[in-house]
C-alpha positions in Angstrom: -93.8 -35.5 -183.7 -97.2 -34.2 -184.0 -99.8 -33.9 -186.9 -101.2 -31.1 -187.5 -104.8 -31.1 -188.7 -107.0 -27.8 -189.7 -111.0 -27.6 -189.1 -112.9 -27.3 -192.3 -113.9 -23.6 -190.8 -110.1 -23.0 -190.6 -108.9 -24.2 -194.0 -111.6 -22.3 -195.2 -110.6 -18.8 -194.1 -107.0 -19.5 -194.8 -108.0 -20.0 -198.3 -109.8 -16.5 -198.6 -106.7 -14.8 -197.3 -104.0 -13.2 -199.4 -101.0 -15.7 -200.2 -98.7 -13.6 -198.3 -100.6 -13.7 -195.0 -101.6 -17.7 -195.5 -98.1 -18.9 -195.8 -97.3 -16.6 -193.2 -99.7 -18.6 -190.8 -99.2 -21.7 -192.5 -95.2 -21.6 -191.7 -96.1 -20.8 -187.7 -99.0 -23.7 -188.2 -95.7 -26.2 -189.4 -94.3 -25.4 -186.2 -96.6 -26.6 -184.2 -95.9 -30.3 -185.0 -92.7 -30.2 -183.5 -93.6 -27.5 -180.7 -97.2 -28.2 -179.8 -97.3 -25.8 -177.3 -94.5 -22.8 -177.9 -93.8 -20.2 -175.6 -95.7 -18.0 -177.0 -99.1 -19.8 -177.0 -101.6 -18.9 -174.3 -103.6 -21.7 -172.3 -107.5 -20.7 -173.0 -109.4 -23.7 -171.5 -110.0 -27.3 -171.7 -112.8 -29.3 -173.2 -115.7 -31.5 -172.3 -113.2 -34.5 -173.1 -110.5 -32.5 -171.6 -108.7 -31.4 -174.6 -106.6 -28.9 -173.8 -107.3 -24.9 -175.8 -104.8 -22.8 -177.0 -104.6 -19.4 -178.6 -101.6 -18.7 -180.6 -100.9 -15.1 -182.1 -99.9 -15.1 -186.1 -99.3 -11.0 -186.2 -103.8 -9.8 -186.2 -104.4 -13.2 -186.2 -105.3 -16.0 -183.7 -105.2 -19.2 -184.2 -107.7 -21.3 -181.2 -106.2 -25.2 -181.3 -106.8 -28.0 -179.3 -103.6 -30.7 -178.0 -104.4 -33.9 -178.0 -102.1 -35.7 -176.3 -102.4 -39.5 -176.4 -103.3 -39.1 -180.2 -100.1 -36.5 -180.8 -102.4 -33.8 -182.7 -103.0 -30.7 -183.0 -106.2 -29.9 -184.0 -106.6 -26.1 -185.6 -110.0 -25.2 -184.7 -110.6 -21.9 -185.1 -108.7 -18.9 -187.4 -109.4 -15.4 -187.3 -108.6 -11.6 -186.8 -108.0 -10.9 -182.8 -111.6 -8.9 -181.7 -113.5 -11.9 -184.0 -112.1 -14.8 -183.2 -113.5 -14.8 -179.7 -116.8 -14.1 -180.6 -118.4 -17.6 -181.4 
């Protein structure tokens, strides 16, 4: 079983979202503890400690997360609508 752990940057923007949408993401989020890396999630890259990145798609959202392995968590690093999320 994984933990799942959110970025300040990430709980942040949840917070500003409407409750609807949040739980929404916050339900797929809950997933990934037992499924780090569902079918639907799309290799991005790896780190410079060799992390692996994932993108995972929450309806206009993405969610950017890194897998750490050894430690079983995932890390949510990044939440956002699709054209900004890549962006920084």
């Amino acid at each position: 079983m994984y933990q799942v752990h959110l970025s300040q940057k990430s709980e942040e923007f949840l917070n500003k979202l409407d409750s609807h949408i949040r739980e929404r993401i916050e339900n797929r989020l809950k997933k990934l503890s037992t499924i780090p890396i569902p079918s639907d999630a799309k290799f991005i890259t790896r780190d410079e400690i060799n992390d692996k990145i994932f993108r995972y798609r929450v309806g206009d959202y993405r969610v950017l997360y890194k897998v750490k392995v050894k430690e079983q968590i995932v890390l949510i690093t990044n939440i956002d609508k699709r054209p900004r999320i890549y962006d920084r």
